[in-house]
C-alpha positions in Angstrom: 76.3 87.9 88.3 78.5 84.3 88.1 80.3 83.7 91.4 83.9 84.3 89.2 83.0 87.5 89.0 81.8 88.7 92.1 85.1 86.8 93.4 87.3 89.4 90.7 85.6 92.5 91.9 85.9 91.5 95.3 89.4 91.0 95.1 89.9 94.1 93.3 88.4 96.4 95.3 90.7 94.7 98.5 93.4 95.1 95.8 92.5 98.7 95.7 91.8 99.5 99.3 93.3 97.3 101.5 90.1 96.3 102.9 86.2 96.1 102.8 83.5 96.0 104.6 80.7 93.7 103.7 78.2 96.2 104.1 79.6 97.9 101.1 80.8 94.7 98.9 76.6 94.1 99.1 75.9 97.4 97.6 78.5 97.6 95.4 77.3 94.1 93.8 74.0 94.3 94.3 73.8 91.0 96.5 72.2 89.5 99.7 74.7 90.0 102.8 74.4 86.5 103.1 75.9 85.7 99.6 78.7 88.1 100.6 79.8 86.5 103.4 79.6 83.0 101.7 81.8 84.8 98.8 84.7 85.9 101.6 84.8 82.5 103.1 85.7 81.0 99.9 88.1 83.4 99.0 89.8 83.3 102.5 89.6 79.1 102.6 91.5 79.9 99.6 94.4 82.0 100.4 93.4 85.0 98.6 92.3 87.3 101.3 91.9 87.4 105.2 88.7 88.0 107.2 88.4 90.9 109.6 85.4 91.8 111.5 83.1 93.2 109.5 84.9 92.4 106.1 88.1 91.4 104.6 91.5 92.6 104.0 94.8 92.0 101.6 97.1 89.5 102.9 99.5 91.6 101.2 98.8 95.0 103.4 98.4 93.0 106.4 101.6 91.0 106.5 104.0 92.2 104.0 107.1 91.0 104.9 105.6 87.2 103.4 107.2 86.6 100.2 104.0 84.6 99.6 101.9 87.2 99.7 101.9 88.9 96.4 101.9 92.6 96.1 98.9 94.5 94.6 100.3 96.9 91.2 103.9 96.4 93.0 105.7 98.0 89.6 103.0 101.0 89.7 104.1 101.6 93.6 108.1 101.1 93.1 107.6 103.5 90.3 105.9 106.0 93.1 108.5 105.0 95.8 111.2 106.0 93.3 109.4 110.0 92.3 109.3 109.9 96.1 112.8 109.9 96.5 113.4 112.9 94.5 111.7 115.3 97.2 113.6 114.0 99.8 116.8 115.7 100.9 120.1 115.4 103.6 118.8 116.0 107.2 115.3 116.3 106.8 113.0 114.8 109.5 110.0 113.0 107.6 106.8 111.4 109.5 105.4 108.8 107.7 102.8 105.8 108.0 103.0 102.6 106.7 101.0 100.3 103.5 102.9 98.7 101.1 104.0 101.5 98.5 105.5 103.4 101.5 107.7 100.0 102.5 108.9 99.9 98.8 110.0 103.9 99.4 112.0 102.8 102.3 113.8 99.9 100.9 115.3 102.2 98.0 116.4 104.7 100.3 120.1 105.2 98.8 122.9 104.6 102.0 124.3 107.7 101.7 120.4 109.6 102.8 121.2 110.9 106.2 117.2 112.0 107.5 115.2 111.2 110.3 112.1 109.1 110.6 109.2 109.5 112.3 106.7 106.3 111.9 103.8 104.8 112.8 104.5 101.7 111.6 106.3 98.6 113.2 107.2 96.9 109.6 108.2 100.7 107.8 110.5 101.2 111.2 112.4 97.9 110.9 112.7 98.2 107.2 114.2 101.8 107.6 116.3 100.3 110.6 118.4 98.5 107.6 119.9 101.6 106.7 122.8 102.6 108.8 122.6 106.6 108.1 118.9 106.9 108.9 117.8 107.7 112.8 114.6 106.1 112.7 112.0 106.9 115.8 108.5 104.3 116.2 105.7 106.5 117.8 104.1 103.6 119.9 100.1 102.7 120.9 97.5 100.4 120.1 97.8 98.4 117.0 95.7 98.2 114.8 95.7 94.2 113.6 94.4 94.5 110.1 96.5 97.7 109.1 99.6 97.0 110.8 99.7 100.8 112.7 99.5 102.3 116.0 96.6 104.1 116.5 94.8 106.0 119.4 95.3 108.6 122.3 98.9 108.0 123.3 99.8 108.3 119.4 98.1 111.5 118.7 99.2 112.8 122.2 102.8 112.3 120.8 102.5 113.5 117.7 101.3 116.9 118.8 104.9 117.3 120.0 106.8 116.6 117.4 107.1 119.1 113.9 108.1 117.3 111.1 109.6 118.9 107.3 107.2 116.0 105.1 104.8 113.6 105.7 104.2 110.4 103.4 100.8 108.8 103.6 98.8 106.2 101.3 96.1 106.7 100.3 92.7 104.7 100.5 91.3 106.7 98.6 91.9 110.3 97.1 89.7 112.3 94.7 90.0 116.0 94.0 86.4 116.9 95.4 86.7 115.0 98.8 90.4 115.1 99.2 91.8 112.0 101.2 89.4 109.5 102.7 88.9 106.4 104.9 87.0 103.9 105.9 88.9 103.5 109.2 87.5 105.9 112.1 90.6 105.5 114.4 93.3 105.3 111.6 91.8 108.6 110.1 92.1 110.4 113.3 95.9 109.6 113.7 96.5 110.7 109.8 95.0 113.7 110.7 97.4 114.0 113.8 100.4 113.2 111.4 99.5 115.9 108.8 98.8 119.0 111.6 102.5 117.9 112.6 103.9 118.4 109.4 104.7 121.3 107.4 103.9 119.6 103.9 102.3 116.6 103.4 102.9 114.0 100.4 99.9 111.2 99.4 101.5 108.1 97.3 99.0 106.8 95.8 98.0 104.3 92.7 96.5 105.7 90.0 93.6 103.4 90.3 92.8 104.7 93.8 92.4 108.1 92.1 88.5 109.8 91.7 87.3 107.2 94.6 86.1 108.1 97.9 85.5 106.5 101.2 83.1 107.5 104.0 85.6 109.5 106.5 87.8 112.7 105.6 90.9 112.7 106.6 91.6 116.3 105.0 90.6 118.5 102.1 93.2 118.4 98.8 94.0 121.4 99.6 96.1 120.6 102.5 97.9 118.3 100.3 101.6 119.4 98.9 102.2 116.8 96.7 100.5 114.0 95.3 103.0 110.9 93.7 101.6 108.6 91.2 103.1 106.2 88.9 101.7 108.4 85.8 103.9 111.2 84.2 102.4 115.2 85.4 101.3 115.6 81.9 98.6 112.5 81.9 95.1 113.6 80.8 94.0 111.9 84.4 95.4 114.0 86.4 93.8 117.4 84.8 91.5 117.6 87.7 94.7 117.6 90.5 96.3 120.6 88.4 96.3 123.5 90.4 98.5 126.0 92.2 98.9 124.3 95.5 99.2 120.8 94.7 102.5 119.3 92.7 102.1 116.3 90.7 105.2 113.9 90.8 
């Protein structure tokens, strides 16, 4: 395989899920670790991505609030942050985490919403703080560098306090045989925290991330309310998310 296109499937599977590890970018293109690591270099030396141990990430995931750093299927997720809007009501107390289709959802929050936030994330809280009707509450830890989130004991010890109406999550990675997945052992365990303190839980999600699966559960589809894509219901590829517990936005 030509160097050009390892480099475009590299960047489109960080495009797709935020981050890799090299372990997995080997396997997936059938090439030496070393030839891997040479390929990430490159691409970080040239502003497309940025190292992390053990892989690389999206520049976009990782620091958002750049203007420079252009947005992975940005249309696609405003699309999702728009159906997302319509489950949303007056005085509802939503927990959410953060990723980039989730801070497009709370920039088009109309002024005249009056809910309360729960997050996770230090860049969806001060987003959110921009609306004056909106009480919005950070649930504080660790964080977690390459996603942007808090993570750990003190986080899931405070969410098992709290009971929220809805939670909105990304997704890494969501199929309808393994349900949501991760790579990330520590972020998994705080979005399983978020969804046990939730009554119904939403996934946002790109239709590209669909039918894919990542090493760690974070819960099985059934556990899922709602699942928000930038495809009408009615699309041939969702047939295999049609069923009597899951809505399709």
């Amino acid at each position: 395989m030509r160097k050009d296109e390892r480099h475009k499937l590299i960047m489109r599977e960080i495009n797709l899920h935020n981050k890799v590890l090299s372990t997995d970018l080997s396997a997936l293109l059938n090439i030496s670790d070393d030839t891997v690591r040479r390929d990430l270099k490159e691409l970080a030396e040239g502003g497309k991505l940025l190292k992390v141990h053990g892989g690389a990430a999206s520049k976009s995931f990782v620091a958002p609030f750049n203007t420079l750093n252009e947005v992975y299927a940005i249309n696609e997720k405003r699309a999702i942050a728009e159906k997302t809007l319509k489950i949303i009501k007056n005085d509802m107390v939503i927990l959410t985490e953060g990723g980039t289709t989730i801070l497009e959802f709370a920039k088009m929050i109309p002024e005249s919403l009056k809910v309360t936030f729960f997050t996770i994330s230090p860049q969806v809280a001060i987003t959110l703080s921009d609306h004056h009707n909106l009480e919005v509450i950070t649930i504080g830890g660790k964080l977690n560098k390459n996603a942007n989130l808090h993570i750990g004991a003190s986080v899931i010890n405070q969410l098992v306090d709290i009971k929220v109406d809805l939670c909105l999550l990304g997704a890494n990675a969501f199929s309808a045989e393994e349900g949501l997945t991760d790579m990330d052992w520590d972020i998994v365990q705080v979005k399983k925290a978020i969804i046990r303190a939730s009554k119904r839980t939403a996934v946002l999600s790109i239709s590209e991330k669909l039918n894919t699966a990542q090493r760690i559960r974070i819960c099985d589809p059934n556990h899922i309310n709602y699942l928000i894509t930038e495809l009408p219901a009615e699309s041939p590829l969702l047939k295999n998310y049609k069923n009597d517990y899951l809505n399709l936005l």
